[in-house]
C-alpha positions in Angstrom: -21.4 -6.0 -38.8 -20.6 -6.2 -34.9 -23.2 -4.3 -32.7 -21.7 -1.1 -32.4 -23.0 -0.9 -28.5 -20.2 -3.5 -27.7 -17.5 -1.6 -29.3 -15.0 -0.9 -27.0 -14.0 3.3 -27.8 -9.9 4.4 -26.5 -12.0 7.5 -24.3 -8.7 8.1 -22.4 -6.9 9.8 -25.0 -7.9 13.5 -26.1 -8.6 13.1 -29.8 -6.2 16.3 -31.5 -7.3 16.6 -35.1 -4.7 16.9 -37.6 -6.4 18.1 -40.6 -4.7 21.1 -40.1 -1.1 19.8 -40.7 1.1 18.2 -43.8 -0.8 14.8 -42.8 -3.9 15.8 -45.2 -1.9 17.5 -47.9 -1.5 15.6 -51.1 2.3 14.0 -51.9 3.3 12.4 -55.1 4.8 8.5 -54.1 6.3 7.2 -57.4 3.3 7.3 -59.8 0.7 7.6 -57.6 -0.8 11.1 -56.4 -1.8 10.6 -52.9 -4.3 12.8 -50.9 -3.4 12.5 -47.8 -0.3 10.5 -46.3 -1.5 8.5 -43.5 -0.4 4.7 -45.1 -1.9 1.3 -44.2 1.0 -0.6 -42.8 1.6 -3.9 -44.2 -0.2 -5.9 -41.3 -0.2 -10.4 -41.1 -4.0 -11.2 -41.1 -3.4 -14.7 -42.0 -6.8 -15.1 -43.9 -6.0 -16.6 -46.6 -7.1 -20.0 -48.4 -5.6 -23.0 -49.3 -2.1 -22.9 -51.1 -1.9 -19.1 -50.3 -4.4 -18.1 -52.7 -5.9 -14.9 -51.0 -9.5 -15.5 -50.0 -11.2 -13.0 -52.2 -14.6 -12.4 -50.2 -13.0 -11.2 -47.5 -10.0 -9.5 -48.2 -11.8 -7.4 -50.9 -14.3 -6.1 -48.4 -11.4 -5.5 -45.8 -9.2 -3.1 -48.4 -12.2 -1.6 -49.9 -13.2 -0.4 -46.0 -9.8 1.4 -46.0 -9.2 2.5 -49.0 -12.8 4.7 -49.6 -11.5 7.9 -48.7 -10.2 8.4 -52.1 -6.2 9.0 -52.4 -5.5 6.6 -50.0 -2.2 4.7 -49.6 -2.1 1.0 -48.8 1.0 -1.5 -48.0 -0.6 -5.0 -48.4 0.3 -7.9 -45.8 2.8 -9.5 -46.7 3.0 -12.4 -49.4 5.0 -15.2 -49.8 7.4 -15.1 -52.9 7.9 -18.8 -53.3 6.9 -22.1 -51.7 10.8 -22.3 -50.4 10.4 -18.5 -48.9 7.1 -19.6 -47.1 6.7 -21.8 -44.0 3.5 -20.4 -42.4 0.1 -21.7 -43.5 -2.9 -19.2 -44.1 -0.9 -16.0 -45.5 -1.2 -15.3 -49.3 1.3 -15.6 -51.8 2.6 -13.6 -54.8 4.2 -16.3 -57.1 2.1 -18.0 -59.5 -1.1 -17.2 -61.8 -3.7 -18.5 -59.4 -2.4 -16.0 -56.6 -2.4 -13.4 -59.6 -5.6 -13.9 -60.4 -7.4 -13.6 -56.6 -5.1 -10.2 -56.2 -6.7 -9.1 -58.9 -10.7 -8.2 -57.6 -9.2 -6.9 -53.9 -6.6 -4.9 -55.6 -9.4 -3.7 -58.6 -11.6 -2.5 -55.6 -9.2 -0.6 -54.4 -8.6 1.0 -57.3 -12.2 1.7 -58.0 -12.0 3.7 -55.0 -9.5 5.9 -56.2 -6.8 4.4 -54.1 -3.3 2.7 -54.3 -1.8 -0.2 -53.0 2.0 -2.0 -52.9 1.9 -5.4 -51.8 4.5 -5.9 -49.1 6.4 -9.4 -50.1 8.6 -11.4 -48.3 11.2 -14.4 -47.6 10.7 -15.9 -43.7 13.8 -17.7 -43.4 14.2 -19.3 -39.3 11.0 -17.1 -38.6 9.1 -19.9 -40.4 7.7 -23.1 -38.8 10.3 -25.6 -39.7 7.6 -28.3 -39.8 5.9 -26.8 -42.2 8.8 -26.5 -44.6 9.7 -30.1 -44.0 5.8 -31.0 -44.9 6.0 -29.1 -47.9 9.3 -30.5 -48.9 11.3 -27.3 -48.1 14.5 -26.7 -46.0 14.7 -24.8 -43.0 16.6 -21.8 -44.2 18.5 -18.6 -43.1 21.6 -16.7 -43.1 23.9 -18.9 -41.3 23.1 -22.9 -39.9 22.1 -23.4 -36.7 21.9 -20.0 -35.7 18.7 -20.1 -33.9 15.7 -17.2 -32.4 16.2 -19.5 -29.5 16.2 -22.8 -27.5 12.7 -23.4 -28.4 13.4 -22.7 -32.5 16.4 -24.7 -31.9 14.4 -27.8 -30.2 11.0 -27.4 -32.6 13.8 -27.8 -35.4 15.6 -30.7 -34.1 12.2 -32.3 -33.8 10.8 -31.7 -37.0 13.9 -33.4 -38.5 14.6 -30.1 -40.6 17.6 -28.3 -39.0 18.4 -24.4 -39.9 20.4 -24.1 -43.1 22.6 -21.3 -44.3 21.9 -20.5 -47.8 24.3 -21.5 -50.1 25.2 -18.9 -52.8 23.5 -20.6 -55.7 20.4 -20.2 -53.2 20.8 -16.7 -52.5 20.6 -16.2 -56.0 18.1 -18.0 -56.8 15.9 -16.0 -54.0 16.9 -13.4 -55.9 14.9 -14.3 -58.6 11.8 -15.0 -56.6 11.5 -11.5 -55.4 11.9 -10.7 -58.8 9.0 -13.0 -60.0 6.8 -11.9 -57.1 7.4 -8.0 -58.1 6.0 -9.2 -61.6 3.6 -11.0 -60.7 2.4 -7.7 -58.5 2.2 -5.7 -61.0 0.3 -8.4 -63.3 -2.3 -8.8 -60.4 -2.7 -4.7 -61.0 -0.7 -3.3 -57.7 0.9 0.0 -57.8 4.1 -1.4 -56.7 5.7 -3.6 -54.3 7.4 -3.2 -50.7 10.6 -5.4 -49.8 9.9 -6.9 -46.3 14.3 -6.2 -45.2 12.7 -5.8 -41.2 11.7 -7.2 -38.3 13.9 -10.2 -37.9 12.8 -12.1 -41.3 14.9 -13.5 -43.8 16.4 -10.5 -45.6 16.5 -9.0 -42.3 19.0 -11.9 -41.0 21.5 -11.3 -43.6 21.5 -7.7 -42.4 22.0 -8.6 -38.3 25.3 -9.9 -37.2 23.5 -11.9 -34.4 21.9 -14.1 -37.1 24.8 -13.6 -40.1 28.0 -15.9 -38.9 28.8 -16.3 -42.2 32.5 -15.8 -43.5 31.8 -15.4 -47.7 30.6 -12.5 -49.6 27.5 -12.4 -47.6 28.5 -11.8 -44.1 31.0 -10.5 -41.8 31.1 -7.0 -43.3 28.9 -4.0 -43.0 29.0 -4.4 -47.2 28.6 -7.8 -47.3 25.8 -8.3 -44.7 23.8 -5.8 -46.8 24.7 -7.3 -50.3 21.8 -9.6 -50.6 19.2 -6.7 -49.5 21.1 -4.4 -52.1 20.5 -7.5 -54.8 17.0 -7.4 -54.2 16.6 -4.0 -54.9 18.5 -3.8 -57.8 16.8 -6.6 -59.7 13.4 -5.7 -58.3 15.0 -1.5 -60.0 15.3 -3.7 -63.2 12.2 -5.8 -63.2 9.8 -2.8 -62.4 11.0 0.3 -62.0 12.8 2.0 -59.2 9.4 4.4 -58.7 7.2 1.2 -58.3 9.9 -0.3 -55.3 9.5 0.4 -51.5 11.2 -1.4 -48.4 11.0 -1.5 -45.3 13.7 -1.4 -42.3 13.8 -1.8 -39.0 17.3 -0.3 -37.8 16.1 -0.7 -33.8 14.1 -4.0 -33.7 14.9 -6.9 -31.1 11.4 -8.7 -32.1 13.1 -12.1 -32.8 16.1 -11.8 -31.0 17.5 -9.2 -33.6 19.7 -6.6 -32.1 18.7 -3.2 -31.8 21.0 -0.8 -30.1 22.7 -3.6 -28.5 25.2 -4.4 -31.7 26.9 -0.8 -32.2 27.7 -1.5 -35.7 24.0 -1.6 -36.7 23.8 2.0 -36.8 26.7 2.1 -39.2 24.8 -0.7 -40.8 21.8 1.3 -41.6 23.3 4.4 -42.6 25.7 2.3 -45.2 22.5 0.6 -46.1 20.3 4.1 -46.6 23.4 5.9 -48.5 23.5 3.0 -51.0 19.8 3.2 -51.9 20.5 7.1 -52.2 23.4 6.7 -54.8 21.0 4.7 -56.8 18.7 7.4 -56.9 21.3 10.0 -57.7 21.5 8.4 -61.1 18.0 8.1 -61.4 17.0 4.9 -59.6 15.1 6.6 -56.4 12.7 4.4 -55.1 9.4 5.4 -54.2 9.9 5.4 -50.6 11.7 4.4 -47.7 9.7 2.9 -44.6 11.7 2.8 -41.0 10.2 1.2 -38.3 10.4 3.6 -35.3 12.4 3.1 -32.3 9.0 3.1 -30.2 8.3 -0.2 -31.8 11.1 -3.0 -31.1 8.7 -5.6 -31.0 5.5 -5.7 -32.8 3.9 -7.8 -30.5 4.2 -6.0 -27.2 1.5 -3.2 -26.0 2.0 0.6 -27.6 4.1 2.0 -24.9 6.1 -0.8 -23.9 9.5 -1.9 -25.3 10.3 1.6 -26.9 14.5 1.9 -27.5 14.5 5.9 -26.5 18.2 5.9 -26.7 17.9 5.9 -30.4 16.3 7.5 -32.9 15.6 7.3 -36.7 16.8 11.0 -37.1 20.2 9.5 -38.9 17.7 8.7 -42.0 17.0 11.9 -43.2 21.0 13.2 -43.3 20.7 10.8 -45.9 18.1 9.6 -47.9 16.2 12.8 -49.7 13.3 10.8 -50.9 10.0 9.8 -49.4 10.4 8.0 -45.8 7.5 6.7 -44.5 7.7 6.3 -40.2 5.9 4.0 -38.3 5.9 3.3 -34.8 2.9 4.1 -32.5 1.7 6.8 -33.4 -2.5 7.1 -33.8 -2.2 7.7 -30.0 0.4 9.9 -30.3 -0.8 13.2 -32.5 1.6 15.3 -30.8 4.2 13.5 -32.5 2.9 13.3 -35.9 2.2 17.4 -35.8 6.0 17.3 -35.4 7.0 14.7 -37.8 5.1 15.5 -40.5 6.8 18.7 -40.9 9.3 16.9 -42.9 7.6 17.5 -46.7 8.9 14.7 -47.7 7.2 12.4 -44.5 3.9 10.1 -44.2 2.8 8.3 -41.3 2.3 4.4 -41.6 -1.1 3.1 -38.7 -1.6 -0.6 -38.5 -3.4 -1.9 -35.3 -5.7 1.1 -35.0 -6.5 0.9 -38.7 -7.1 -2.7 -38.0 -10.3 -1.5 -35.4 -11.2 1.7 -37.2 -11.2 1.1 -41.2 -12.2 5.4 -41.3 -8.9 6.2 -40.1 -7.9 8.9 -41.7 -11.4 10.7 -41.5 -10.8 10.1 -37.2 -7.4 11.6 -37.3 -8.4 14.4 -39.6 -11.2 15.4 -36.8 -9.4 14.0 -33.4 -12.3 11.5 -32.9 -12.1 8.6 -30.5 -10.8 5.7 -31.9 -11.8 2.0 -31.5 -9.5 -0.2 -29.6 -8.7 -3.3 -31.6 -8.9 -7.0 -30.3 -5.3 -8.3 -30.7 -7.2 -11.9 -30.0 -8.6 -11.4 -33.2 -5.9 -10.0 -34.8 -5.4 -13.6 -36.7 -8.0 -16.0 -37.7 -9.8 -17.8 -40.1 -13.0 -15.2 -40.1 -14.5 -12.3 -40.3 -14.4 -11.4 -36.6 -12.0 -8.7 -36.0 -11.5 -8.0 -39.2 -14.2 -6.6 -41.5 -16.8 -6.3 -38.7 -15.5 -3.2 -37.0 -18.1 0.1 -36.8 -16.9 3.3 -38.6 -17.5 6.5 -36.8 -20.8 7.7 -38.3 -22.3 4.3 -37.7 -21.3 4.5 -33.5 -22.7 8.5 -34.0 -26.1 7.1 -35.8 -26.6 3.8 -33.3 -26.3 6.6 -30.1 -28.8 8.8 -31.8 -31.4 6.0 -31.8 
């Protein structure tokens, strides 16, 4: 455990409690019968061991800490579906019966706590290290070829002798089939469901983005065709596992990666075709559990909260059209003001993710309006335990000041 006394507390922000609101009353989310409906956004901790087996020591301990107020909903990071999908060492995977078997514990502690999780999976396409890929054998894959993040991709890919490749239809398909295997394989391991990773610039998110898709088939050019490999995902994943055990995750306003946010005009179009799709699905009885949009106050994960909000846009388009559940993200645990307002919507929950990361009693702080912890982004990443199971809860900072 750290020593509490070098905790760092956020005492600049007036804590607002929100146990008054629709943030502590109980929602049904497919199956599950949540408490409360502040979520654990799906957040990279890149802990994992060797051939993306999770490492269960830790990661049990770090979901039970957030999962022991019972009712709980929590997105997983996100796992690799396949070796070809990958290209980043130290995140965990979701594709074969070793991974299974390491879900299992973390996600049966969880459980044991009278919480819920989805595992978040995902394809990274020209977000992954190119190097890798080539060391494991795999091409460097995305939408379109050569359409790089940048001069640096471009150069790191030229170097590593493994060029960016469009995928080939056969490929897509075959994709296709590793989600589907990974949502299996979820379930096997004991999850509660799964969350398609369709944001933030990675693979199924380049298929969606004209500034990545330059393709000129079936999968690109079009509003209908950028989203048809998305829309396959779903559907098989509907057909593996049940619409009510599928989530995904969009991010209609990012830039992180060089995506386009409001600077394409036909993204907005995009996401509303998109949205209205995934509703006619569940007007004949294939609603999925939820819907989570990525806020225009967060274009790029890795800036500070504040900084590199879109406040031309909104996500307000969303509800006109999907009735379901919609989970928001976006900077909110400093913003309670906002969440009072959101939450109104009986249909909303609130995703956290950094200050869950530094204060594992989250929903007990924002139920009270107690000072949070502020997180070390340093530590965000890493091989240990530092920064990641060894932040104090509130009671144990009130008990070490009373001593």
């Amino acid at each position: 455990m750290t020593d509490t006394k070098t905790v760092t507390l956020v005492h600049d922000i007036e804590g607002k409690p929100l146990g008054d609101t629709n943030l502590f009353k109980g929602i049904k989310v497919g199956e599950m019968d949540l408490k409360h409906r502040a979520v654990l956004a799906p957040l990279t901790r890149l802990r994992s061991k060797k051939d993306h087996i999770p490492n269960i020591e830790m990661a049990s301990k770090y979901y039970d800490q957030r999962s022991k107020r019972e009712g709980t909903f929590l997105i997983s990071e996100a796992a690799i579906i396949s070796p070809q999908a990958g290209g980043i060492d130290d995140a965990p995977g979701i594709w074969n019966d070793e991974q299974v078997e390491a879900w299992k514990p973390i996600i049966k502690k969880i459980h044991d706590n009278k919480s819920f999780i989805f595992i978040q999976f995902w394809a990274l396409g020209r977000r992954a290290f190119p190097g890798i890929l080539k060391r494991d054998g795999f091409k460097y894959v995305s939408a379109s070829d050569d359409v790089y993040i940048d001069n640096t991709a471009q150069e790191i890919a030229i170097y590593a002798n493994n060029r960016q490749h469009g995928l080939t239809i056969p490929e897509i398909k075959s994709f296709v089939q590793d989600f589907v295997n990974a949502a299996k394989k979820s379930i096997e391991a004991g999850a509660d469901g799964v969350e398609i990773h369709s944001a933030f610039g990675f693979l199924l998110n380049q298929f969606l983005d004209p500034v990545s898709n330059k393709r000129t088939d079936e999968y690109g050019g079009s509003i209908e065709n950028r989203c048809r490999f998305t829309l396959e995902v779903v559907d098989a994943c509907i057909e593996a596992i049940g619409a009510d055990r599928v989530g995904i995750r969009l991010s209609p306003w990012a830039r992180y990666m060089n995506m386009s946010g409001s600077s394409d005009p036909t993204l907005l179009a995009t996401y509303c075709y998109l949205i209205g799709e995934l509703e006619k699905r569940a007007r004949i009885g294939k609603r999925l559990a939820y819907v989570h949009l990525i806020s225009n106050r967060t274009t790029d994960p890795y800036l500070t909260e504040g900084t590199g909000m879109d406040l031309s846009v909104n996500n307000n388009f969303a509800r006109s059209i999907w009735k379901g559940n919609l989970i928001l993200s976006g900077n909110f645990a400093l913003h309670p003001e906002i969440v009072r307002d959101l939450v109104k919507d009986e249909k909303a929950l609130i995703a956290y993710g950094r200050f869950w990361i530094s204060n594992a009693d989250l929903p007990y702080r924002l139920e009270k309006g107690l000072t949070l912890n502020k997180y070390d982004r340093d530590t965000f990443f890493g091989r240990d335990e530092k920064g990641y199971t060894d932040y104090p809860t509130y009671d144990q900072i009130k008990d070490l000041k009373s001593n």
